[in-house]
LOMITOR-336477 format. One record per residue: residue number from 1; residue in three letters; y, x, z of N, C-alpha, C, CB in turn. Coordinates in steps of 0.05 Angstrom, whole numbers, padded with zeros to 5 digits. Atoms other than C-alpha are relative to their C-alpha. Glycine has a CB too. Layout:
<pts>
   num   residuo      n.Y      n.X      n.Z     ca.Y     ca.X     ca.Z      c.Y      c.X      c.Z     cb.Y     cb.X     cb.Z
   NUM       ALA        Y        X        Z        Y        X        Z        Y        X        Z        Y        X        Z
...
</pts>
This chain:
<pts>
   num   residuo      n.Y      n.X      n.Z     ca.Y     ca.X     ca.Z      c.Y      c.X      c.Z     cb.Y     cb.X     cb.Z
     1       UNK   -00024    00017    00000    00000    00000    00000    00025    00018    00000    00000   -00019    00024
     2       UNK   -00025   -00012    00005    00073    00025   -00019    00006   -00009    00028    00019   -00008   -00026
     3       UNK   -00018    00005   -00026    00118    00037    00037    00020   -00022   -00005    00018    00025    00008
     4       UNK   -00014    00016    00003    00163   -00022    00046    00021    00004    00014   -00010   -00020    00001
     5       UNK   -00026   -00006   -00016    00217    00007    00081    00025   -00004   -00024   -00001    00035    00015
     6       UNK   -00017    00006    00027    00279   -00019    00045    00003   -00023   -00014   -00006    00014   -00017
     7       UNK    00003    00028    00015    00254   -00079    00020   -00005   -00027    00022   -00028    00002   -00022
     8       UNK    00010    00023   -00018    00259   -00147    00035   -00021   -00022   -00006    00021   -00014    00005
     9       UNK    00013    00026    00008    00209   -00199    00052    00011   -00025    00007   -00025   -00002    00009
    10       UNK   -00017    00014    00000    00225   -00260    00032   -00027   -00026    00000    00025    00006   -00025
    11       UNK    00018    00015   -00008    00185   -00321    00061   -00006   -00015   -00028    00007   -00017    00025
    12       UNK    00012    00023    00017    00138   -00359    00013   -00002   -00027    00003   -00020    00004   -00004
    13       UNK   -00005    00020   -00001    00134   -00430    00003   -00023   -00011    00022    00003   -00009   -00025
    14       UNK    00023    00000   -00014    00068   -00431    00040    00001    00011    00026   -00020    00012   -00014
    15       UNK   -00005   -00011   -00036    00090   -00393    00110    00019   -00021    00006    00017    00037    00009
    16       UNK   -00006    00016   -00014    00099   -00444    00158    00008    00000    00021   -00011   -00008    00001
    17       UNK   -00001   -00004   -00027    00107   -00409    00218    00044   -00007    00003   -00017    00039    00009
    18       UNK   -00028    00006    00004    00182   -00428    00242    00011    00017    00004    00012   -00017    00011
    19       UNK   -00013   -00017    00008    00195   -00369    00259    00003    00019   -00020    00000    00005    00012
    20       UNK   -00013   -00017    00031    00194   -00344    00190    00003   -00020   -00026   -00025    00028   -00012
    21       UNK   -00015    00011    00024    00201   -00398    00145    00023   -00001   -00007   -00003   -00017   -00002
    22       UNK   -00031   -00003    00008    00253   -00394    00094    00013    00020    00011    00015   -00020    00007
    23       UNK   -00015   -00029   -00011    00268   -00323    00127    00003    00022   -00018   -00015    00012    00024
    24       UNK    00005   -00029    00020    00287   -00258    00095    00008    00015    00029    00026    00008   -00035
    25       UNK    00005   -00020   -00019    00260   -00202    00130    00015    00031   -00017   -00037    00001    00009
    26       UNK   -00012   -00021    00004    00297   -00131    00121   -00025    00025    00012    00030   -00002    00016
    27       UNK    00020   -00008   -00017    00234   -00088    00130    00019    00035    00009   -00037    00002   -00020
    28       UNK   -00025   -00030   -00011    00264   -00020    00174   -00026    00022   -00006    00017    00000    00048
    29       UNK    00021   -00021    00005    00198    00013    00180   -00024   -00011   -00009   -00007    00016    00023
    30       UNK    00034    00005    00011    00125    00013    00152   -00011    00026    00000   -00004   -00014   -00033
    31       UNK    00023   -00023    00010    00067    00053    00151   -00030   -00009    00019    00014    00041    00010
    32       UNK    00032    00000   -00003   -00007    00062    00180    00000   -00020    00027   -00016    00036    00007
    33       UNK    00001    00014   -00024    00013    00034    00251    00016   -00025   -00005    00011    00017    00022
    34       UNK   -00005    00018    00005    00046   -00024    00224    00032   -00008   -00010   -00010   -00009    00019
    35       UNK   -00029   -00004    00014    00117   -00051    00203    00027   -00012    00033    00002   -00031   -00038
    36       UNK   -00016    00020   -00018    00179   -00075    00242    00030    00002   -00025    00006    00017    00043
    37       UNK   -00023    00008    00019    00239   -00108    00204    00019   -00019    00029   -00015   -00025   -00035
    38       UNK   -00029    00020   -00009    00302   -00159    00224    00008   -00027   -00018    00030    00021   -00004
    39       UNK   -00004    00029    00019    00309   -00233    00204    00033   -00008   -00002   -00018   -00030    00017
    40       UNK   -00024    00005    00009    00368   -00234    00162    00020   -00025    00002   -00005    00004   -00020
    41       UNK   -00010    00032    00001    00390   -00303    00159   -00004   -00028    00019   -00010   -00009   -00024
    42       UNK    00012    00012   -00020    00373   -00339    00230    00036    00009    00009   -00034    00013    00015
    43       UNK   -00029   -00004   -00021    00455   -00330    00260   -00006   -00023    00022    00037   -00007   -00019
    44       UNK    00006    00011   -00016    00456   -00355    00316    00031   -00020    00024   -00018    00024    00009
    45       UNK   -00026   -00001    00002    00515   -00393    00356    00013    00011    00030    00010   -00029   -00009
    46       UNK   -00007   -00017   -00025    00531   -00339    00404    00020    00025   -00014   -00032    00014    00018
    47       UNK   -00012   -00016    00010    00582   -00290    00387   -00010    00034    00009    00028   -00010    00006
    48       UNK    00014   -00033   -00008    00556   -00207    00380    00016    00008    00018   -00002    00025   -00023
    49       UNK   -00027   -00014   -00018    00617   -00189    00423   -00024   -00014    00025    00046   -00017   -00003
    50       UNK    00010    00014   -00019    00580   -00241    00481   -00022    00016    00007   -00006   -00026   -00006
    51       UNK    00032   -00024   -00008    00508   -00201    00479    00018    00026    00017   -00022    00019   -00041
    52       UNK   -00012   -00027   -00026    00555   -00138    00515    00026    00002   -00013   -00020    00039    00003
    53       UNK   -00027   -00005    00005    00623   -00114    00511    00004    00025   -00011    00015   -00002    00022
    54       UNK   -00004   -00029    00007    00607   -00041    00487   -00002   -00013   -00030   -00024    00027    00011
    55       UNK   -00002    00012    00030    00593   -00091    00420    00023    00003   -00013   -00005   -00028   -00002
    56       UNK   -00017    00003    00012    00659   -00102    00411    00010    00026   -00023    00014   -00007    00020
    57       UNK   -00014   -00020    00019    00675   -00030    00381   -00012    00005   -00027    00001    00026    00013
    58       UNK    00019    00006    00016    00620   -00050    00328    00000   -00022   -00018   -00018   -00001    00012
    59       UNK    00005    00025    00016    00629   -00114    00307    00023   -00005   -00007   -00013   -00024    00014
    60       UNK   -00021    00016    00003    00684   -00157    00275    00004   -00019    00022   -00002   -00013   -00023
    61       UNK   -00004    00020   -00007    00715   -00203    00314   -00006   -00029   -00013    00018    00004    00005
    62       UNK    00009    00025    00013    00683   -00274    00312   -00028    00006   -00017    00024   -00012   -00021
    63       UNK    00020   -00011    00016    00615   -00239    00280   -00022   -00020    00024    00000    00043   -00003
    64       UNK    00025    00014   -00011    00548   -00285    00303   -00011    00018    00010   -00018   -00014   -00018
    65       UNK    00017   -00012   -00001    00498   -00254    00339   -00024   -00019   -00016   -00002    00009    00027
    66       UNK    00018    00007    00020    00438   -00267    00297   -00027    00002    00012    00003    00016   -00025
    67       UNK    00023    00002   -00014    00359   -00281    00314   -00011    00019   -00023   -00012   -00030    00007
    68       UNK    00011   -00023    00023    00323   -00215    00286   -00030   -00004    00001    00008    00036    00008
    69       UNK    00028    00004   -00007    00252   -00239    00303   -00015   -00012    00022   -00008    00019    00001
    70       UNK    00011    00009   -00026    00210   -00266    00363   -00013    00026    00007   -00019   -00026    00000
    71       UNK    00003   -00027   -00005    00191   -00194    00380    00022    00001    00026    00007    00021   -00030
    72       UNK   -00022    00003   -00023    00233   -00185    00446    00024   -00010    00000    00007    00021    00008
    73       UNK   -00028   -00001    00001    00287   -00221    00437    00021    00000    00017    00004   -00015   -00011
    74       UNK   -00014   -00007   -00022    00324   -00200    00497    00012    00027   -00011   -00018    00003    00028
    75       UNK    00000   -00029    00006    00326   -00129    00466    00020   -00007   -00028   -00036    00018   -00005
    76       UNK   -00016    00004    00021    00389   -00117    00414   -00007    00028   -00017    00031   -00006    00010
    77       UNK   -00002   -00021    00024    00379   -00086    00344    00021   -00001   -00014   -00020   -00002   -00018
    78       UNK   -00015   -00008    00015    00434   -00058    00310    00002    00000   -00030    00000    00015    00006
    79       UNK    00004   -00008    00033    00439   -00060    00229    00026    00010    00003   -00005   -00026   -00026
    80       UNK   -00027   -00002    00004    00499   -00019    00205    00004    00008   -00023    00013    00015    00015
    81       UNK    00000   -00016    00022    00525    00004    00145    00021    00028    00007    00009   -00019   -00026
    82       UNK   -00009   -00026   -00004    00544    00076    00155    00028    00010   -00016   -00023    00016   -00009
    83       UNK   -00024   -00025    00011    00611    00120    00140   -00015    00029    00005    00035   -00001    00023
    84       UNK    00012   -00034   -00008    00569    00185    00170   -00008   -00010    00023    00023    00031    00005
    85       UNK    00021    00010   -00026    00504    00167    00212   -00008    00029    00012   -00031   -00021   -00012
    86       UNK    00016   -00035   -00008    00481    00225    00265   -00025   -00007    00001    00007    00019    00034
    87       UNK    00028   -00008    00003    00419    00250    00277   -00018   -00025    00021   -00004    00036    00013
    88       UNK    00018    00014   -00016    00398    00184    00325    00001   -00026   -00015    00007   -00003    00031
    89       UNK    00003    00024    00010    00414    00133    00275   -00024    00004   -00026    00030   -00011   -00010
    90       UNK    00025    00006    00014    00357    00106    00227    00005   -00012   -00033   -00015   -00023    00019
    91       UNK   -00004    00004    00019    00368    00109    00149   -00014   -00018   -00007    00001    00015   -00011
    92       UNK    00032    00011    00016    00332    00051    00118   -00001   -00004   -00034   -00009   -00034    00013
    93       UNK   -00012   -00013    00038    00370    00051    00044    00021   -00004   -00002   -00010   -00012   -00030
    94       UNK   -00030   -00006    00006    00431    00075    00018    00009    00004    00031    00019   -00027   -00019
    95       UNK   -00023    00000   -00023    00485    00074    00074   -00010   -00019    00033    00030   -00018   -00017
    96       UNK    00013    00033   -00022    00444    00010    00121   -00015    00013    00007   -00014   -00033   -00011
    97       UNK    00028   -00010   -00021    00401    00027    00181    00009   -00005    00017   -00013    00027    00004
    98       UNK    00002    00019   -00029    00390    00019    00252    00012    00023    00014   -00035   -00012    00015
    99       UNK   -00020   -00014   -00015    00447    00049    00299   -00013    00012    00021    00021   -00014    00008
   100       UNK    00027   -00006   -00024    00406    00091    00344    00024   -00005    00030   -00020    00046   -00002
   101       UNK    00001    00002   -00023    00453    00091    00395    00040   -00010    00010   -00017    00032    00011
   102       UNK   -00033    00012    00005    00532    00058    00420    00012    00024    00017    00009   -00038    00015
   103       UNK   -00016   -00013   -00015    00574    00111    00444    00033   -00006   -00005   -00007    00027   -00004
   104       UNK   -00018    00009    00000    00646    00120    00440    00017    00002   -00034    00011    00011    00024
   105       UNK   -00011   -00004    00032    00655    00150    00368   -00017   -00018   -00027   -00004    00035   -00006
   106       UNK    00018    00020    00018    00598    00088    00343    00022   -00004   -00021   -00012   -00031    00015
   107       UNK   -00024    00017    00021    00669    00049    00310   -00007    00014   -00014    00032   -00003    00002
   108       UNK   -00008   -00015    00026    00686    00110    00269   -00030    00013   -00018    00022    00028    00012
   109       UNK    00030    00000    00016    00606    00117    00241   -00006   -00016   -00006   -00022    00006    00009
   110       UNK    00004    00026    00018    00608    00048    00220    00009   -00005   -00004   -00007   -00017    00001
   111       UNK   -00012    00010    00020    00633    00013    00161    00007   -00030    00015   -00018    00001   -00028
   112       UNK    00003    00029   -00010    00598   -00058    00191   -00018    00011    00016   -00009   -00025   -00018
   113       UNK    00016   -00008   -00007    00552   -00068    00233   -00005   -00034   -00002    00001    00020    00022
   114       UNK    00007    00022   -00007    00507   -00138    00256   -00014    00002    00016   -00007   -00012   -00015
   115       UNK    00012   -00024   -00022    00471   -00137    00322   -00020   -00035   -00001    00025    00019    00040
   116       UNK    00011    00015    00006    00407   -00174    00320   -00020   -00009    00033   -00011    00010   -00027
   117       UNK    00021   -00008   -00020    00366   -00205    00384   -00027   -00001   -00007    00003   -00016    00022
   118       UNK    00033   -00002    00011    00292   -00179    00375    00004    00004   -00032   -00021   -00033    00006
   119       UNK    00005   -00011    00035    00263   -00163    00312   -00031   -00015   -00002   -00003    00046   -00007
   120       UNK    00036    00011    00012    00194   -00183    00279   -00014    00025   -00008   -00001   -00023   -00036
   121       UNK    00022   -00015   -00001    00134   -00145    00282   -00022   -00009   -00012   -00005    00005    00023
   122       UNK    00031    00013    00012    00066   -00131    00248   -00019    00031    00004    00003   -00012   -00044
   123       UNK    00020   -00015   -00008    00011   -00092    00270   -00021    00013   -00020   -00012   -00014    00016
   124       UNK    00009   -00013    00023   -00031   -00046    00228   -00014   -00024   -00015   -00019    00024    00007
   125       UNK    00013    00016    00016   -00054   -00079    00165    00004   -00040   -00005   -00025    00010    00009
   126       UNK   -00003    00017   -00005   -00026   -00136    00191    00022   -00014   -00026    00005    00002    00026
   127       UNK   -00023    00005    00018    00032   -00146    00137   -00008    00007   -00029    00025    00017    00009
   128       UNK    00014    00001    00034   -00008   -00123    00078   -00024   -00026    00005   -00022    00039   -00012
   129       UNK    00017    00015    00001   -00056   -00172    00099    00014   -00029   -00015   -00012    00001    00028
   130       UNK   -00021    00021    00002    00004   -00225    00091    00006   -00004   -00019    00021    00001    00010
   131       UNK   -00008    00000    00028    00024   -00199    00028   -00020   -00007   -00021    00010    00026   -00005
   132       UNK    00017    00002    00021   -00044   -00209   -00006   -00009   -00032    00006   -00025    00025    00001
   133       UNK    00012    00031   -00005   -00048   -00283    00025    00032   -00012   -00016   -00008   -00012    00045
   134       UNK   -00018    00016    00010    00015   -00298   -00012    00030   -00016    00017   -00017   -00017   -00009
   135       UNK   -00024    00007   -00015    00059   -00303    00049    00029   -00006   -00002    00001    00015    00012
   136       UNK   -00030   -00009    00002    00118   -00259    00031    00003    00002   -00030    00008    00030    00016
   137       UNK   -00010   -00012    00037    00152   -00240   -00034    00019    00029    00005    00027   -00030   -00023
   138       UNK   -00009   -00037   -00004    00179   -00161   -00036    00023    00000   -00024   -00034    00031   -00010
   139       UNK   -00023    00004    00019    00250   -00158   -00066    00020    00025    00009    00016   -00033    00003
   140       UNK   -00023   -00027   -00012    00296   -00091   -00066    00019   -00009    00032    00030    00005   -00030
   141       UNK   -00013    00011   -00023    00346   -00096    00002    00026    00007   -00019   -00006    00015    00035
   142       UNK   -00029   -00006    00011    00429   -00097   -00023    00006    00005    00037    00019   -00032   -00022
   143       UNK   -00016    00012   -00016    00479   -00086    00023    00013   -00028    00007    00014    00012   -00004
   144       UNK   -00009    00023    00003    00505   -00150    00004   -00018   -00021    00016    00002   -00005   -00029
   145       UNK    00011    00020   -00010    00443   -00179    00030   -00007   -00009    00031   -00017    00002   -00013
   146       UNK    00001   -00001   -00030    00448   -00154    00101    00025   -00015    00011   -00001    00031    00010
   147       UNK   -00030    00005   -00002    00522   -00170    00107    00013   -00022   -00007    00014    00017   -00015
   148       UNK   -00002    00023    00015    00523   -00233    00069    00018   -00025    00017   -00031   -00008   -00006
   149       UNK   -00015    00020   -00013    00581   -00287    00093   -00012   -00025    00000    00025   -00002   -00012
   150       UNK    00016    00015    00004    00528   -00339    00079   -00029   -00003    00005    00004   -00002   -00018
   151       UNK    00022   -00005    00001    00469   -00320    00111   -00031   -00029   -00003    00002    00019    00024
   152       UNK    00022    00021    00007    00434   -00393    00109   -00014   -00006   -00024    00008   -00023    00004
   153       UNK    00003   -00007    00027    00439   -00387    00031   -00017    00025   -00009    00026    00003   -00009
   154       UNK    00013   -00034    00015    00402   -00315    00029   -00019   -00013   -00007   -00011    00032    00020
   155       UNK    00027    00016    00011    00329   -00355    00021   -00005    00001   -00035    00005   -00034    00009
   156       UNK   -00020    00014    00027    00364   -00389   -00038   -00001    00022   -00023    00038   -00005    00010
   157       UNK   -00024   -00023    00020    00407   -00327   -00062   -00022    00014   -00010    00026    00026    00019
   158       UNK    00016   -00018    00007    00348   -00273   -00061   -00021   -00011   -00022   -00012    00012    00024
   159       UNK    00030    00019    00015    00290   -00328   -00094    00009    00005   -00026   -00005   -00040    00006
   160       UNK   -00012    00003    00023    00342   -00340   -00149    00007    00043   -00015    00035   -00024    00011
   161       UNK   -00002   -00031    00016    00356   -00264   -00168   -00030    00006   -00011    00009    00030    00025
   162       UNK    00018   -00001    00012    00292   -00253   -00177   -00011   -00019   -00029   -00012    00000    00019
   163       UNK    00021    00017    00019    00278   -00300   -00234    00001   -00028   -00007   -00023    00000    00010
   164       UNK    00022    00023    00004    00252   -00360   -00259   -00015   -00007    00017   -00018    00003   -00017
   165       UNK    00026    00003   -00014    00193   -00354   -00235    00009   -00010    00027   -00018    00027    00003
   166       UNK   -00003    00007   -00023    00222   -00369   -00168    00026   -00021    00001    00002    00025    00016
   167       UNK   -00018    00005    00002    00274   -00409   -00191   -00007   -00033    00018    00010    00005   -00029
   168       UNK    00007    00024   -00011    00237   -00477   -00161   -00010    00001    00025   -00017   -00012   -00015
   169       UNK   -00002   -00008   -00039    00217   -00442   -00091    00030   -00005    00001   -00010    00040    00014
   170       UNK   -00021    00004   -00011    00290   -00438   -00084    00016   -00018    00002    00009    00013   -00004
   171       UNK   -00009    00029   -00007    00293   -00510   -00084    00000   -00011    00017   -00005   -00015   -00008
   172       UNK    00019    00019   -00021    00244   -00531   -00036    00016    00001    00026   -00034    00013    00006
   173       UNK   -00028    00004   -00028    00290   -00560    00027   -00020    00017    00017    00009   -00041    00019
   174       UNK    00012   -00017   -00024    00271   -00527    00095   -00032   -00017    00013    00029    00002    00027
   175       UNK    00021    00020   -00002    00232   -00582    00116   -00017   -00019   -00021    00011   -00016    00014
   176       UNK    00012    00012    00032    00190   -00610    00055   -00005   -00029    00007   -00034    00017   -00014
   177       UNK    00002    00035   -00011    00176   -00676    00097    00028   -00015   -00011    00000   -00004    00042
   178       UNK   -00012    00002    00006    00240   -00687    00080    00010   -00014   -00026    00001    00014    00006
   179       UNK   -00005    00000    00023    00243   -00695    00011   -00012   -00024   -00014   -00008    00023   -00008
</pts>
């Protein structure tokens, strides 16, 4: 299996679970021991400044904190996009990765940032297993797509770049009872 660091998964029409339907995952790492990513498009209505006050030198004012997974979500992950990351922050492509750590010169090493509670996890083999049941769908990561002023629309946004082929997943409402 290719490394998927970099890429996002992007829930299939068939994952049901709620915490990932209709989600796009930002995978951060992958390999033999398993993956861990950040659910892009779950904001949440708590402001990132509120999770701590060392946030503030990180975030915009008025910036969501966002739900990154059911993986601890007590525990805050960082996404940022970099001006000049040191040696504790975590490249995952281009300029975007995980802020290893908030000190006082964080501001001036980040462009943006988004601070996520918990993340999503998958245990060895556990996420290729997913991928060959048709779970996810594997789509490059943008900046645009971490950062996105619309994150309820990413589902949507990413289905539709890709294609056709996905042009009628990115119809299907959240709830299909619905319809």
């Amino acid at each position: 299996m290719e490394d998927l660091k970099g890429q996002l998964l992007v829930a299939g029409g068939g994952l049901l679970d709620p915490n990932f339907r209709q989600a796009v995952v930002m995978v951060a790492e992958h390999g033999a021991e398993g993956a861990l990513g950040v659910v892009l498009n779950r904001p949440l209505e708590v402001l990132a400044a509120e999770a701590g006050p060392e946030l503030e030198a990180i975030v915009t004012p008025g910036d969501s904190l966002f739900s990154g997974g059911p993986v601890q979500p007590q525990a805050a992950v960082i996404v940022a996009e970099f001006e000049s990351p040191d040696a504790n922050d975590k490249l995952v492509f281009g300029r975007v990765g995980l802020l290893g750590h908030i000190d006082p010169a964080a501001g001036a090493r980040v462009r943006r940032a988004r601070v996520y509670a918990g993340y999503a996890g998958w245990g060895p083999s556990q996420l290729e297993r997913e991928l060959a049941d048709s779970s996810w769908i594997v789509e490059p990561a943008l900046p645009e797509d971490v950062f996105t002023t619309e994150p309820s629309a990413l589902w949507r946004t990413v289905l539709q770049r890709k294609g056709s082929r996905y042009a009628m997943l990115s119809l299907m409402p959240f709830d299909p009872s619905t319809n």
